[in-house]
C-alpha positions in Angstrom: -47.0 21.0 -3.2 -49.4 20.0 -6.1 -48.5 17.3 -8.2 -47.5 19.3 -10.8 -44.5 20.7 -8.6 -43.8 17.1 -7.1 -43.5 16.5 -11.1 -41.3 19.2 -11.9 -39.5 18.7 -8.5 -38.5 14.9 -9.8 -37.7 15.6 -13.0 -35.1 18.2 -11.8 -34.0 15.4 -9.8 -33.9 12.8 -12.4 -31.7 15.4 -14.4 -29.4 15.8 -12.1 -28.5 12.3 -11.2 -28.2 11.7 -14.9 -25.9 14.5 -15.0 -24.0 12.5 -11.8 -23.9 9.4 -13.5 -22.8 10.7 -16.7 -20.1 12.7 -15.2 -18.9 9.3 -13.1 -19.3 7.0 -16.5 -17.1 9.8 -18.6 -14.4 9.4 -16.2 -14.4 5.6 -15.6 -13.6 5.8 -19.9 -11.0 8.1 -19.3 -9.7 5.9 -16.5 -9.7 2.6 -18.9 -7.2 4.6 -21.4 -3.8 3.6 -20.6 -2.2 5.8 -23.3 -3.4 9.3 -22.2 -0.4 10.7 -19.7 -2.0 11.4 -16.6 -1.3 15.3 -16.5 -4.0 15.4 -19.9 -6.7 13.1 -17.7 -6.6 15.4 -15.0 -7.2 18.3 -17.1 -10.1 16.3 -18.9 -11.2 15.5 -15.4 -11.5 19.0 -14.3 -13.3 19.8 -17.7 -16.2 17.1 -17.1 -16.9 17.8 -13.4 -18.8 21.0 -13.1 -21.6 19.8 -15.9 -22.3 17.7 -13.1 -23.1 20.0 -10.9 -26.9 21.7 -10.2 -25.2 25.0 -11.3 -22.8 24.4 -14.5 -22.6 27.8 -16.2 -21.3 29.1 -13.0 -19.2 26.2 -11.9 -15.4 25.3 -12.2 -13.4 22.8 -10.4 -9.3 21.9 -10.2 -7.8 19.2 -9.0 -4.7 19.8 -7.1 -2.2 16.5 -6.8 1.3 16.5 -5.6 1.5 20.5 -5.3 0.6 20.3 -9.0 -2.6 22.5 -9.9 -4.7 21.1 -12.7 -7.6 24.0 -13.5 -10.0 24.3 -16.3 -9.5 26.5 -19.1 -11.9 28.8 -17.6 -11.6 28.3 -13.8 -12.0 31.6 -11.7 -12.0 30.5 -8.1 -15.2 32.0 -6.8 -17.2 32.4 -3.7 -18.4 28.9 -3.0 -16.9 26.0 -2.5 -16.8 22.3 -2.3 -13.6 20.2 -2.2 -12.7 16.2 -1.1 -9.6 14.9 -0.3 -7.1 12.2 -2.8 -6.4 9.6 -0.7 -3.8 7.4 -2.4 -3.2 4.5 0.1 -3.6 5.8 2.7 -1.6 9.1 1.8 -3.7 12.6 1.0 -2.0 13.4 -2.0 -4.3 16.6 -2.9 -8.1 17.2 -3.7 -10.9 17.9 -6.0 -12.7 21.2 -5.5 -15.6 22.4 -7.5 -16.6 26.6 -7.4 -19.5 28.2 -8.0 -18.5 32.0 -9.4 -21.2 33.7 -8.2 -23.5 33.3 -4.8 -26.7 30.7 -4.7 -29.4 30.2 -1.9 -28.4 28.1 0.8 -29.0 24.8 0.4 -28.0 21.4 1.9 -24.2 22.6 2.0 -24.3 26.0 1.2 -24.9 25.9 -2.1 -24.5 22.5 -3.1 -26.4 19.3 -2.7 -26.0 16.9 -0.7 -25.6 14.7 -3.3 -23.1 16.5 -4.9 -20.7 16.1 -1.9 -21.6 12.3 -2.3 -20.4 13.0 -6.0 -17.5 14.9 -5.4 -16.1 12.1 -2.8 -16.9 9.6 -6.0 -14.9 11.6 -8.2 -11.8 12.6 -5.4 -11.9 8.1 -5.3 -12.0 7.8 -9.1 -8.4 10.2 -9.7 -7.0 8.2 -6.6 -7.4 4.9 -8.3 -6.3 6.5 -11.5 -3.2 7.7 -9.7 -2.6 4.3 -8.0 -3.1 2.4 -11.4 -0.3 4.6 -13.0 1.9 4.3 -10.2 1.6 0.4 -9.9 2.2 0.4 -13.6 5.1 2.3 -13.5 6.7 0.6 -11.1 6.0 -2.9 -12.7 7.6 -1.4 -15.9 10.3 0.0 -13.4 11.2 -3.2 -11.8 10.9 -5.2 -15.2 13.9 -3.0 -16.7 15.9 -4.0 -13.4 15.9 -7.4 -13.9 16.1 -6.7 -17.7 19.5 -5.3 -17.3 20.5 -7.8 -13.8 20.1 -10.3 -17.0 22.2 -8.8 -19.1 25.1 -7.7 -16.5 24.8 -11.5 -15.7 25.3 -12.6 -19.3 27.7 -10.1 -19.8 30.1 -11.0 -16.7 29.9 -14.7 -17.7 30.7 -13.9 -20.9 34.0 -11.8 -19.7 34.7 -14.3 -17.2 35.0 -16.8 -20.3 37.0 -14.6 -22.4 39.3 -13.3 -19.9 40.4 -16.4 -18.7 40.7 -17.6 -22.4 43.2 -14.6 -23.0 44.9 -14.6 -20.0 47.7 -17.4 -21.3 48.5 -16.2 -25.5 48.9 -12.4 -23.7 50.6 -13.7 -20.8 53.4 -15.6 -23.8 53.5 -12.4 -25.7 54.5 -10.5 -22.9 56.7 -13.2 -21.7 58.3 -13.5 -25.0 58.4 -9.5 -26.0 60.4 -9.5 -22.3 62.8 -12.1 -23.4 63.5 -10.5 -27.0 64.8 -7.0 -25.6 67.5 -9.0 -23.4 69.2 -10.2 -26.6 72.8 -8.3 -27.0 72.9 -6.2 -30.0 68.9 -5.2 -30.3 68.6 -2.3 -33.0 67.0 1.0 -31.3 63.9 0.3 -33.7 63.4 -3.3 -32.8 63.6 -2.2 -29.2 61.1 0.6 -29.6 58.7 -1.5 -30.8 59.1 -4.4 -27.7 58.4 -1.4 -25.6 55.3 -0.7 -27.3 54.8 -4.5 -27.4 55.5 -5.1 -23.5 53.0 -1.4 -23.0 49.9 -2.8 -24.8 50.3 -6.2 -23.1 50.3 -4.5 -20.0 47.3 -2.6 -20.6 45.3 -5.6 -22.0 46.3 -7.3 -18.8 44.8 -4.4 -16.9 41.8 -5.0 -19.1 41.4 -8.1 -17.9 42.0 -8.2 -14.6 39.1 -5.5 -14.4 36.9 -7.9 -16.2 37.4 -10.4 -13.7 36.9 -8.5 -10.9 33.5 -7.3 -12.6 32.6 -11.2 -13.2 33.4 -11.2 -9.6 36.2 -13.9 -10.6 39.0 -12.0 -7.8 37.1 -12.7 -4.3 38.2 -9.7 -2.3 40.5 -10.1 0.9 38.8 -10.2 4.4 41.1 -7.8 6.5 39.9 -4.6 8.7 40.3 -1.8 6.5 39.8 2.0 7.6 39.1 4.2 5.0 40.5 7.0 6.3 43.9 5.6 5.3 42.5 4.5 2.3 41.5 7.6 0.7 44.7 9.6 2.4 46.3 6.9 0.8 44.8 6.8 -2.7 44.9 10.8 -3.4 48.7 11.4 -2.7 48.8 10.4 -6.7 46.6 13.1 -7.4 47.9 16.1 -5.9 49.9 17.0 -8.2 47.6 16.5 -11.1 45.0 18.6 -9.0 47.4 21.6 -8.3 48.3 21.6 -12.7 44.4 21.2 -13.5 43.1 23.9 -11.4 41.0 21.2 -9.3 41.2 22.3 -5.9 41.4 18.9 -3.9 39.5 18.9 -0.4 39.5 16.0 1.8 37.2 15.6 4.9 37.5 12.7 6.8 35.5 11.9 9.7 37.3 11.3 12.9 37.5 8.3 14.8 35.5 6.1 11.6 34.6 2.5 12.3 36.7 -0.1 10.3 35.1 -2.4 7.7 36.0 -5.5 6.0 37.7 -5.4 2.7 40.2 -5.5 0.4 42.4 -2.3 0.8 43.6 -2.6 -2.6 40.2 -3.5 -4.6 38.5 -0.2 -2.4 41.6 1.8 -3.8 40.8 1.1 -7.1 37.3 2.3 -6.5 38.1 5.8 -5.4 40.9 5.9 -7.9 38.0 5.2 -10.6 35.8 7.9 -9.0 38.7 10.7 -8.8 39.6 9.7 -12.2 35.9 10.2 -13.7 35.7 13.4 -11.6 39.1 15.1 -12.7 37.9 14.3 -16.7 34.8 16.1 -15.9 36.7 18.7 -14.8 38.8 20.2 -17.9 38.5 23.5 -16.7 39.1 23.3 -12.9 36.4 23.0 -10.0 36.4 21.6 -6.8 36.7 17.8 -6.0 35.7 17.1 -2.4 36.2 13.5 -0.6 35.1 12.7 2.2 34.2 9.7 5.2 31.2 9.7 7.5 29.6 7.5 9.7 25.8 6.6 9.6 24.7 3.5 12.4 26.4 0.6 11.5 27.4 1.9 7.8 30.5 4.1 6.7 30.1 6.4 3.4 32.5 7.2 1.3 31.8 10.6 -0.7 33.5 11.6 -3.9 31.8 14.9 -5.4 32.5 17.0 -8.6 31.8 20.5 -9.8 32.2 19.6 -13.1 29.4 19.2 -16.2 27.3 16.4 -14.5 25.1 13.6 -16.4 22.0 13.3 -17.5 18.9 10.8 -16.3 19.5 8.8 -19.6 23.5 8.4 -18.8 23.2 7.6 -15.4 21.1 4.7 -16.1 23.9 3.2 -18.0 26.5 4.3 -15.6 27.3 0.5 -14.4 26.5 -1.4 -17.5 30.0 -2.7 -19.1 31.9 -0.8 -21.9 29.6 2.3 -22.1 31.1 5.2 -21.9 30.7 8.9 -22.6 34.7 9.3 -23.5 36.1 9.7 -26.4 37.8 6.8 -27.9 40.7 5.7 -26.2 40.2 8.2 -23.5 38.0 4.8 -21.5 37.7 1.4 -21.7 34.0 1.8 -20.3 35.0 -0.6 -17.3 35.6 2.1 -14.4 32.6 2.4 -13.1 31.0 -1.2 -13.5 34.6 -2.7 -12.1 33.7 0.0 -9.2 30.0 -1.4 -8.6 31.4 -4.6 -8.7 33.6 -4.1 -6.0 31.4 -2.5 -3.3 28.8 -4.8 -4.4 31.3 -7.9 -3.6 32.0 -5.8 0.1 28.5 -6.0 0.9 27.4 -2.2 -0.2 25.9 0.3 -2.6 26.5 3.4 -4.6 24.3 6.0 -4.9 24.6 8.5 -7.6 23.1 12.0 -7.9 24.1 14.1 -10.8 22.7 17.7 -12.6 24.0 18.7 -16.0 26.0 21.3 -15.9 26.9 22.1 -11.9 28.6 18.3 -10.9 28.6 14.7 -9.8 28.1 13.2 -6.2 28.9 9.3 -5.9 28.2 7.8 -2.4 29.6 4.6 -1.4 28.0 3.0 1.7 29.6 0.0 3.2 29.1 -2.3 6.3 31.2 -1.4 9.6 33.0 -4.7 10.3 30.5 -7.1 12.5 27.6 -5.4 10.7 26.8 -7.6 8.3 27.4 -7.5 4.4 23.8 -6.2 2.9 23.3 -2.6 2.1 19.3 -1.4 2.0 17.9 1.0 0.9 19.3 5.2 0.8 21.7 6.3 3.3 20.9 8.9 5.5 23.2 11.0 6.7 23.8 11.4 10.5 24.6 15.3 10.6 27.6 15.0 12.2 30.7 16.8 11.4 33.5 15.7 9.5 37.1 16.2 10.5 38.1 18.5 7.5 41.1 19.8 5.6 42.0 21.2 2.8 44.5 19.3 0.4 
């Protein structure tokens, strides 16, 4: 080779790893730009990669992450190809591949150089630690909002603790006193109307309250061994009826022979009374409401699903946060739900909620067996095992 070639022969090699570099620097600035979504990086990825490469009028690359395809506006998958792996710790998660649309001469890998298999490996290593960047971020920003709104339920129960306790004694005279007036002899009919409504609001405000404090976890639950089997057989004799004129076809499956926990029969009542209750409102024009038991290990789940309009990701974020509600006014006080969490919570478990707009609600209770402890991690998985069923 004279020296003219060896010349030429370098420069084309000086080109090329300029090109390399370039490509790998363009990226990296991409990388270092928090506010561009991921998706548009990718696709600005793609765009910048096959200038890199020794062939770039004929070249196109995609990167395909999570099942997710990300091509360039131009891509034609072609005859040749070069592709590396995403590795995001320690997970493939998809990979970079670079086309050439037409055939070459065979050269160090097919094609392509061996420095461009150096290069895509560099680039597959850049859109992992792009990906892993985002994801850490997102979870950071994920667990911040938890203990954002921990702080608040905190503040909030302390808060109702205080003024549930504060109200407890005026409403406790005016109901005393409302009680007292409509024993005196000779009452008008009007005067005794209006104790009535007197002695109903009371009541209700009392209601208020005591849900309050079991929220502020101010009522400790009893310790006793509670099946809830019985429970739920139990709770939805008062909804049978209301079923049958709705149109709600009621199904009960209970799983035979389920382990007993440790509770408070009443308080876990009250939470599937809650649960029916938000199911039959989302419900107005019939469905199906299905409740049912299982066993998983040394948890029991207790299942309470709707067909009815469902929630949105935005809604069930606020599900268990105090006095929100989706109701019309005075159809909810907004206290169901967190009263509910607060509850299960207090028996050592979880809900878990999964909801689509439009075809239903599924809440899942899990709670400790008796003996098992009283902390709930992490999802439930279901056993697979059938459930005793019939039809209500």
């Amino acid at each position: 080779m004279t020296s003219d070639q060896l010349l030429r022969a370098s420069d084309a090699a000086l080109r090329e790893r300029v090109k390399e570099l370039t490509c790998l620097y363009e990226i990296s600035q991409l990388a270092a730009r928090p506010e561009v979504p991921i998706e548009e990086m990718l696709r600005s990825v793609v765009e910048l990669v096959p200038r890199a490469w020794q062939y770039p009028e004929i070249a196109c690359a995609r990167i395909v992450l999570d099942e997710h395809v990300y091509a360039g506006a131009h891509f034609r998958a072609g005859p040749c190809r070069q592709a590396a792996d995403i590795v995001v710790a320690g997970h493939q998660r998809g990979r970079v591949e670079v086309f050439y649309t037409e055939e070459r001469p065979e050269l160090d890998e097919g094609p392509f150089l061996k420095e461009e298999r150096d290069l895509i490996g560099a680039v597959a290593a850049q859109v992992a630690l792009i990906v892993e960047r985002r994801e850490a971020e997102q979870d950071k920003a994920r667990l911040q909002d938890q203990l954002r709104h921990a702080d608040r339920l905190a503040t909030i129960g302390q808060l109702a603790a205080g003024v549930a306790h504060e109200l407890n004694e005026p409403l406790g005279g005016i109901l005393g006193f409302a009680q007292l007036a409509k024993k005196c002899p000779g009452l008008p009919a009007q005067a005794k109307g209006d104790l009535d409504r007197i002695e109903a609001a009371s009541l209700h405000a009392r209601d208020v309250i005591r849900k309050l404090l079991v929220f502020a976890r101010q009522v400790l639950p009893q310790q006793v061994r509670v099946n809830l089997n019985e429970v739920i057989e139990e709770g939805l004799q008062l909804f049978k009826n209301r079923c049958a004129r709705d149109g709600v076809e009621l199904v009960l499956l209970r799983k035979a022979g389920l382990p007993d926990i440790m509770g408070d029969p009443g308080q876990l009542n009250q939470v599937l009374v809650n649960l029916v209750v938000n199911a039959l409102q989302a419900m107005p024009n019939g469905g199906t409401l299905t409740v049912a038991t299982k066993g998983c290990g040394d948890r029991v789940l207790l299942i309470v699903e709707d067909t009815g309009t469902g929630m949105s990701e935005d809604v069930i974020e606020k599900l268990f946060v105090p006095f929100f509600t989706t109701k019309d006014v005075g159809e909810g006080t907004g206290l169901g739900l967190p009263v509910a969490h607060g509850i299960v919570t207090s028996h050592g478990g979880q809900i878990n909620v999964q909801s689509t707009v439009g075809r239903g609600t599924r809440f899942e209770i899990v709670l400790p067996v008796a003996g098992a402890g009283h902390s709930a991690h992490g999802r439930p998985r279901a056993d697979g095992s059938q459930a005793a069923g019939e039809k209500a």
